[in-house]
C-alpha positions as CSV (number, residue, x, y, z in Angstrom):
1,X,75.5,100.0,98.4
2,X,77.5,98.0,95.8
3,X,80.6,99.2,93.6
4,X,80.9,98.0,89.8
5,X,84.1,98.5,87.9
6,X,84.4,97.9,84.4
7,X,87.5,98.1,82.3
8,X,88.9,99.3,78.9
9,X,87.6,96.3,77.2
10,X,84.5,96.1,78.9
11,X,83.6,99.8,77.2
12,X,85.5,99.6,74.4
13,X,82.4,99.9,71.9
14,X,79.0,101.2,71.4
15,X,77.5,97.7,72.2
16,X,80.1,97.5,75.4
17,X,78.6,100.7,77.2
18,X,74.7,99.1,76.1
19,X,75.7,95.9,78.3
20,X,77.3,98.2,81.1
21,X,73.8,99.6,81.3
22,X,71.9,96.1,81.0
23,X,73.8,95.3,83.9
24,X,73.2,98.3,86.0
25,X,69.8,97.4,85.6
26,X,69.5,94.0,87.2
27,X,70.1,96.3,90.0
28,X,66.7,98.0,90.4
29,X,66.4,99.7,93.5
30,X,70.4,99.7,95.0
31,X,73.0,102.7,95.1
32,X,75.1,102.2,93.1
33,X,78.7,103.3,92.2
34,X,80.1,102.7,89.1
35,X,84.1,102.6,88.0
36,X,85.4,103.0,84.8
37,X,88.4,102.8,83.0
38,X,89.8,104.5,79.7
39,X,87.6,103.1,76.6
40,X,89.5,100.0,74.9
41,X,93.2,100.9,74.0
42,X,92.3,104.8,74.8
43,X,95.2,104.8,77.2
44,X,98.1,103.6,75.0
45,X,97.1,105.9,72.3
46,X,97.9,108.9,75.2
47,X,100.8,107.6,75.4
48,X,102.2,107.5,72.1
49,X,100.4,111.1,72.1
50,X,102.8,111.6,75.0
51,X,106.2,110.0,73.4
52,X,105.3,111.9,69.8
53,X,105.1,115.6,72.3
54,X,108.2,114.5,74.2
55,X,109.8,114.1,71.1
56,X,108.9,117.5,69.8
57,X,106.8,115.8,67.2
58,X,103.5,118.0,67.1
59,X,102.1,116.7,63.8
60,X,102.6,112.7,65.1
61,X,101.3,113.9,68.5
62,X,98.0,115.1,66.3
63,X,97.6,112.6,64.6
64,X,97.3,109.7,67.1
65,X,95.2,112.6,69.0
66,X,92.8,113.2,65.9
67,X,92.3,109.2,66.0
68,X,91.5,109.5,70.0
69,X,88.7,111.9,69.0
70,X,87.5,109.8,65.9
71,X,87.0,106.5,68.0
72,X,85.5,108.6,70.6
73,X,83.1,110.5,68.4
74,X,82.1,107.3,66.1
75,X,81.1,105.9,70.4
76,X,79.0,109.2,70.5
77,X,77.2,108.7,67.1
78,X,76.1,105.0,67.8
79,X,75.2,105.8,71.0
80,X,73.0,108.8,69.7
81,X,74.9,111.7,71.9
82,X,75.9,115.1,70.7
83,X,79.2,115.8,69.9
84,X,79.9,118.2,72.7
85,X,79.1,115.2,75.2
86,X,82.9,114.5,74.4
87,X,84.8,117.1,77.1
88,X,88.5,117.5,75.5
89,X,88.6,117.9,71.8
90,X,92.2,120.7,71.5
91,X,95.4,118.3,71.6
92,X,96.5,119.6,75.1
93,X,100.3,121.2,75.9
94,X,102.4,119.5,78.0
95,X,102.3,120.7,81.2
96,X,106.2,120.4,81.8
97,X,108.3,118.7,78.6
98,X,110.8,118.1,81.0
99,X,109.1,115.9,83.7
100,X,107.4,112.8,81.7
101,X,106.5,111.4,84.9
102,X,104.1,115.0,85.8
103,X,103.0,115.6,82.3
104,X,101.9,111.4,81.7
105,X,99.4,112.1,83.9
106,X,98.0,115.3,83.3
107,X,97.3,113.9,79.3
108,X,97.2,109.9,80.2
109,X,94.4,110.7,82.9
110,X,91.9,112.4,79.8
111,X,90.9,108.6,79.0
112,X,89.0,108.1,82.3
113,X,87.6,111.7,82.2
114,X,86.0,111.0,78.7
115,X,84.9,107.7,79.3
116,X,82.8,108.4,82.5
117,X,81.6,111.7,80.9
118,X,80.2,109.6,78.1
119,X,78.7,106.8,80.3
120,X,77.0,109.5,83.0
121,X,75.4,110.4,79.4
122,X,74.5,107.6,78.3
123,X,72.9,106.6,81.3
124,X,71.1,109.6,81.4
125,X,69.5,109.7,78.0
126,X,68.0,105.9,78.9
127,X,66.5,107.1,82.0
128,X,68.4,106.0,84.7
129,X,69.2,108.3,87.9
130,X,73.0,109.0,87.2
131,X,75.1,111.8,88.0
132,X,79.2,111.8,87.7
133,X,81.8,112.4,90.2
134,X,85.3,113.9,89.6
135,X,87.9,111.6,91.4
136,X,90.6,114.5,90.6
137,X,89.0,116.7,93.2
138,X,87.9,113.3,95.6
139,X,90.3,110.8,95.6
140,X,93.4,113.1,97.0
141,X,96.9,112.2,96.4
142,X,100.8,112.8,97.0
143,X,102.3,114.1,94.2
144,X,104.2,110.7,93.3
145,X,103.3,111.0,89.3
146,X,102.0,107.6,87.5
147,X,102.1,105.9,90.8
148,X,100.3,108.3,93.4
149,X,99.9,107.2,97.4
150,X,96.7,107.7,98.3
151,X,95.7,110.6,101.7
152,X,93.0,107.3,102.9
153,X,91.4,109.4,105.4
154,X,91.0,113.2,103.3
155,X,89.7,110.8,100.3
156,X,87.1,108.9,102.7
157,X,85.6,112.0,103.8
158,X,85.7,114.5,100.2
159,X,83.8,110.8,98.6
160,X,81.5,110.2,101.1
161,X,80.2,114.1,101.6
162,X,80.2,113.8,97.3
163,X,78.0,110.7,97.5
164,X,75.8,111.9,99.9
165,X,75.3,115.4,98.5
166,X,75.1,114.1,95.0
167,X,71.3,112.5,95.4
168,X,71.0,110.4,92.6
169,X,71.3,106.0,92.9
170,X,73.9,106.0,90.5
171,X,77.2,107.9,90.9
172,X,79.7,107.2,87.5
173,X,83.5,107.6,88.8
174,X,87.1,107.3,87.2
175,X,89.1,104.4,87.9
176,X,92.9,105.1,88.0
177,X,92.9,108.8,88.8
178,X,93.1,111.2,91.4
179,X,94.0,114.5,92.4
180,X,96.7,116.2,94.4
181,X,95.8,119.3,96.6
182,X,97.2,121.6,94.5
183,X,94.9,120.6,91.9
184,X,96.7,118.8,89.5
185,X,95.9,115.5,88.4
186,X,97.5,111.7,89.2
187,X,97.1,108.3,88.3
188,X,97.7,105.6,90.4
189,X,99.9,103.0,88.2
190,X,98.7,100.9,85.5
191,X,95.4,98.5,86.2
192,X,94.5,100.8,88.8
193,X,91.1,101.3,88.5
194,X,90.5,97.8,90.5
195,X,92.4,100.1,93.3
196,X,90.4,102.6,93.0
197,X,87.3,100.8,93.1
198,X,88.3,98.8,96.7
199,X,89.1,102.2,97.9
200,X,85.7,103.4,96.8
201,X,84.2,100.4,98.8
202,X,86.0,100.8,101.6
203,X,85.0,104.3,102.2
204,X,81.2,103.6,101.7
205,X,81.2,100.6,103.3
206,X,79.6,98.9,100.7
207,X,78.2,95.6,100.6
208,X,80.5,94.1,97.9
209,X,82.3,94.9,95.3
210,X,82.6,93.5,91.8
211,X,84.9,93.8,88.8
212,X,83.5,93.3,85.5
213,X,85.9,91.1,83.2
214,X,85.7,89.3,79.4
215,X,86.7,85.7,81.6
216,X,84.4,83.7,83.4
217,X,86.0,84.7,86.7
218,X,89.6,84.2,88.2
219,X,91.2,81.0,86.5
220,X,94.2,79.1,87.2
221,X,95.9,80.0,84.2
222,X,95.5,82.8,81.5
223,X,93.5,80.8,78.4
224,X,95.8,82.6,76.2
225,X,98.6,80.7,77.4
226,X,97.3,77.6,79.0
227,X,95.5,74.9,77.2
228,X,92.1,73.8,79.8
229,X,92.2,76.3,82.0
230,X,89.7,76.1,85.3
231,X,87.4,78.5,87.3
232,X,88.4,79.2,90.9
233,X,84.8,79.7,92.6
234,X,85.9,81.2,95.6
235,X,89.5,82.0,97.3
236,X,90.7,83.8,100.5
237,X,92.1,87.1,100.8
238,X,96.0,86.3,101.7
239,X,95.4,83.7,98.3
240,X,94.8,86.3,96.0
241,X,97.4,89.1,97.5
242,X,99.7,86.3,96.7
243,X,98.5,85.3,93.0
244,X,98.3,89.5,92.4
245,X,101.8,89.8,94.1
246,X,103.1,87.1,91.6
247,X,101.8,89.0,88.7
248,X,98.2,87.6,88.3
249,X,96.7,90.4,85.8
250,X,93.3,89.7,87.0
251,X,93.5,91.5,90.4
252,X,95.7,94.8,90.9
253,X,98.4,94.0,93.5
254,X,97.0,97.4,95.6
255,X,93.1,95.9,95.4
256,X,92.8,93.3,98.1
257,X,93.9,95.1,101.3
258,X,90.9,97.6,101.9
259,X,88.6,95.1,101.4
260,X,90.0,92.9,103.7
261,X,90.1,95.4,106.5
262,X,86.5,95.6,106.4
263,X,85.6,92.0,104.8
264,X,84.4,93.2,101.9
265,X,83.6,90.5,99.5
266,X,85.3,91.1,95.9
267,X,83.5,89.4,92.8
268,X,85.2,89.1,89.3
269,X,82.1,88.1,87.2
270,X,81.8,88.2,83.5
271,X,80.8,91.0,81.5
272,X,79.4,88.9,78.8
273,X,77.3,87.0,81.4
274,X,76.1,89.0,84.0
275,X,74.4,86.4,85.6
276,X,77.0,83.7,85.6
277,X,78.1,82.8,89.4
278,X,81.9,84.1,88.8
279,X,84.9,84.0,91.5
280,X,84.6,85.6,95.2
281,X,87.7,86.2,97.0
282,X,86.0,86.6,100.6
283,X,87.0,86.0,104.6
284,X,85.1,82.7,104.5
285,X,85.9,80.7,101.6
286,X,86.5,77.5,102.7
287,X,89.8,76.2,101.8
288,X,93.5,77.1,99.6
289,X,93.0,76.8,96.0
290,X,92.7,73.2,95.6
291,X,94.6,73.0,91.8
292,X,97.6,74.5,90.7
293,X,97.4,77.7,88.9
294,X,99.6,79.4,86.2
295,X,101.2,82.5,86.5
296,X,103.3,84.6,83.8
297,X,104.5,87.8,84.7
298,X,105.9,89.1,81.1
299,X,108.9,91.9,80.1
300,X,111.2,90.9,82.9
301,X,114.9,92.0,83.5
302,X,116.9,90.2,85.5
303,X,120.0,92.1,87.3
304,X,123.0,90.2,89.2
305,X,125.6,92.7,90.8
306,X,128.8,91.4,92.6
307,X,131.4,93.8,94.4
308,X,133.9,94.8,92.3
309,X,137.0,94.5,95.2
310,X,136.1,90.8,96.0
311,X,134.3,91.8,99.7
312,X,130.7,91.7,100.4
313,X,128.8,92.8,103.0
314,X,125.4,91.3,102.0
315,X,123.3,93.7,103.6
316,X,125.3,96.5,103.0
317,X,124.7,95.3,99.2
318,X,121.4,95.3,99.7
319,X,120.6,98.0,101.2
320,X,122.3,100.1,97.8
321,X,120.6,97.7,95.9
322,X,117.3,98.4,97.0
323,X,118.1,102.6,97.4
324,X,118.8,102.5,93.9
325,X,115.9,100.3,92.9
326,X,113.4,102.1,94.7
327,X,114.6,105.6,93.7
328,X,114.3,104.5,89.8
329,X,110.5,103.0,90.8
330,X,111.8,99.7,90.3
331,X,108.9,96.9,90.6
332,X,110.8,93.8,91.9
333,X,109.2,90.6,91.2
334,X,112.1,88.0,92.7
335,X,115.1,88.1,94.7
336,X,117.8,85.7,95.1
337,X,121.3,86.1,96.9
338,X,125.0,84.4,97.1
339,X,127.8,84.3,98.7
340,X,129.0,87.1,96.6
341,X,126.0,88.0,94.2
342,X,122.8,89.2,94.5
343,X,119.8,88.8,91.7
344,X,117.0,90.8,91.1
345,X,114.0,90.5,89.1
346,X,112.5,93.6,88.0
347,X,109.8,94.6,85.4
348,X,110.9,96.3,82.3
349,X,110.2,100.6,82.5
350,X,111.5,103.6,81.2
351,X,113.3,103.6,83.9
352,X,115.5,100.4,83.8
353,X,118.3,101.9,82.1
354,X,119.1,104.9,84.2
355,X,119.2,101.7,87.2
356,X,121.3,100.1,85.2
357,X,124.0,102.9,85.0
358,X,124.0,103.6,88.3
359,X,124.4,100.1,89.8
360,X,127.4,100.1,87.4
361,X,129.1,102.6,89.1
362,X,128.9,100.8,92.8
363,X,129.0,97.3,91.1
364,X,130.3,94.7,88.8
365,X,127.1,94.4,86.9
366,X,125.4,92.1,84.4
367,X,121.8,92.0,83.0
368,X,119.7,89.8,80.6
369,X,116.4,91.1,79.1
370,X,113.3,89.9,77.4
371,X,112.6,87.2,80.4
372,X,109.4,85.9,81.6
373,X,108.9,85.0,85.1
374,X,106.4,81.7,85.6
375,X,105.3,81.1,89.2
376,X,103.5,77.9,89.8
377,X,100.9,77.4,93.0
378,X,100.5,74.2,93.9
379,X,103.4,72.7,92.0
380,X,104.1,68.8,92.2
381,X,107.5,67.0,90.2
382,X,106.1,66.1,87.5
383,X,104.4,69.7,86.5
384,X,107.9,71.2,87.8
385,X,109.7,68.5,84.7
386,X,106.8,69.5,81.8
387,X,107.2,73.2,82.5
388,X,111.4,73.1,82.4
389,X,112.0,71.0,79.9
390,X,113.4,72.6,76.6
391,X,113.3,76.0,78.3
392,X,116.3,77.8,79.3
393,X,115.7,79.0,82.8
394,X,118.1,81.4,84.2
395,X,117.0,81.7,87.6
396,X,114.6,79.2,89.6
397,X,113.1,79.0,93.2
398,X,111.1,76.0,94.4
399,X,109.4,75.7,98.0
400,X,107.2,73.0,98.8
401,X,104.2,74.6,97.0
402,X,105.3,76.7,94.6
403,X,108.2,77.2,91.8
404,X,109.2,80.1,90.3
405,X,110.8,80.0,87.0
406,X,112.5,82.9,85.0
407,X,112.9,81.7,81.7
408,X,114.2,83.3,78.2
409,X,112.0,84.0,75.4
């Protein structure tokens, strides 16, 4: 048994889904289960969708929905599948226009829905043994909206009865989504399909998994930044928790740990050349990444409190710190402490601002915006000197290895 997952960009076109299916065919004889993610840029457009009915803004909200269905139907033409193949063509209601968090993921989760439902087709019509599961009713959930905590041992059992009973080599699945037992639908934060597709993995324990990207494997620096970039063939588990945890967008933070647990291998291979060698993050690779590698971690705010009567109690501090930050959904990305501050590094959300007023009530407060956070792996002097100079960094932490810089744009 393997597990394939293959992102927005990976199906974002007619000719995408064609390569998805050359690829499932260099595996002949294996079971197979198959990820997939929202086609292209599906799940932005549900969320403009989402801000337009939020905003009471029903013709906006169907317009961007009429486009959905055009880019979704022009798919189904070139592909040769009838219109009804696409399952959600009515602009839904919100199911409560009072809780974003509830009704993002009862409209956001329709990407992954229609994108499986038009691959299991697909597949179908060129022969292949495919059927599709429904992760809403197998991968089971807590009802923690756009960032749901997976019931591991309910899930492993509803998938692996669903696999079993399904009889077919090929079984289609969402990325991202899942279900809660009441029946409603969740997604599991953004980029969680790679999630999904360890969990998947885990449960079945398959052979390996492998995610399908438009980059020759994991580099040491995204090309779209970095001049020269290089190919990591092969890294350990705790080295890519750490690059994911630092804000590496080739890995999702949440992917690595149920692989580990049952030494999984994980391959990043790319799409465009299926039969290219890739990266393997595995129990046995042989060595730390031997050159430095590149990390940016975009949209950063960076918030410093002090006590506003002069006394602090550091942990006290942080301990309403952290209370606030987690009950906003905060993602910190670096901390860094005083005598009588403490600094916090946290990606931009919705949610920032409501933080923001409530740490002004307990604390004196200040907060810039627009920062980027660079963490370098296998930093030396003169790397640390190129990558300061003429930048104005706000914040910086350096350890033997590594530097972290958070810099204004």
């Amino acid at each position: 048994m393997k597990i394939y997952k293959f992102g927005g960009a990976s199906v974002r076109n007619p000719e995408g889904i064609q390569n998805l299916a050359h690829i499932i065919s260099l595996c002949e004889t294996e079971p197979l289960v198959v990820v997939v993610s929202a086609m292209g840029k599906t799940t932005n457009a549900l969320e403009r969708v989402l801000a337009a009915l939020m905003a009471h803004d029903r013709v906006e909200a169907a317009r961007e929905w009429n486009d959905i269905i055009a880019y979704h139907d022009a798919i189904l033409a070139s592909l040769g599948l009838p219109p009804e193949t696409l399952p959600y063509r009515a602009l839904p209601a919100l199911q409560d226009e009072h809780n974003y968090d509830l009704s993002y993921d009862q409209l956001v989760s329709l990407g992954e829905l229609t994108s499986t439902a038009i691959i299991d087709a697909y597949l179908r019509s060129q022969g292949f043994d495919s059927c599709l599961l429904d992760m809403t009713r197998l991968l089971r959930t807590d009802a923690t909206y756009r960032d749901a905590n997976v019931d591991l041992d309910t899930s492993a059992g509803l998938l692996c009865e669903a696999v079993r009973h399904a009889g077919h080599r090929i079984c289609i699945a969402q990325g991202f989504i899942g279900g809660t037992v009441d029946g409603l639908r969740t997604t599991l934060g953004r980029e969680g399909s790679d999630y999904t597709a360890a969990l998947i993995g885990n449960f079945l324990n398959a052979d390996s998994v492998t995610i399908w990207k438009d980059v020759p494997g994991i580099l040491n620096a995204d090309p779209r930044l970095v001049k020269d970039t290089v190919l990591i063939p092969e890294l350990r588990y705790h080295d890519a928790v750490e690059l994911s945890y630092s804000g590496a967008q080739i890995i999702h933070p949440k992917t690595i740990r149920p692989l580990e647990n049952k030494r999984i291998p994980l391959y990043v291979k790319p799409f465009g050349d299926p039969t290219a060698a890739g990266s393997k993050i595995h129990a046995d690779a042989a060595g730390p990444i031997n050159v430095p590698v590149y990390i940016w971690r975009k949209n950063q705010v960076l918030i410093t409190i002090r006590p506003k009567d002069f006394s602090f109690v550091l942990e006290q501090s942080l301990n309403q710190l952290f209370e606030i930050i987690h009950r906003h959904r905060l993602k910190v990305s670096l901390i860094q402490s005083s005598a009588v501050t403490i600094s916090v590094s946290v990606d931009h959300t919705r949610y920032v601002d409501d933080a923001l007023r409530e740490l002004s009530q307990q604390f004196r407060l200040n907060y810039n915006e627009g920062l980027s956070l660079l963490t370098i792996r296998g930093t030396t002097p003169e790397i640390l000197h190129r990558e300061s100079a003429n930048r104005q960094i706000l914040l910086s932490q350096t350890t033997r290895r590594t530097a972290r810089l958070l810099i204004s744009e």
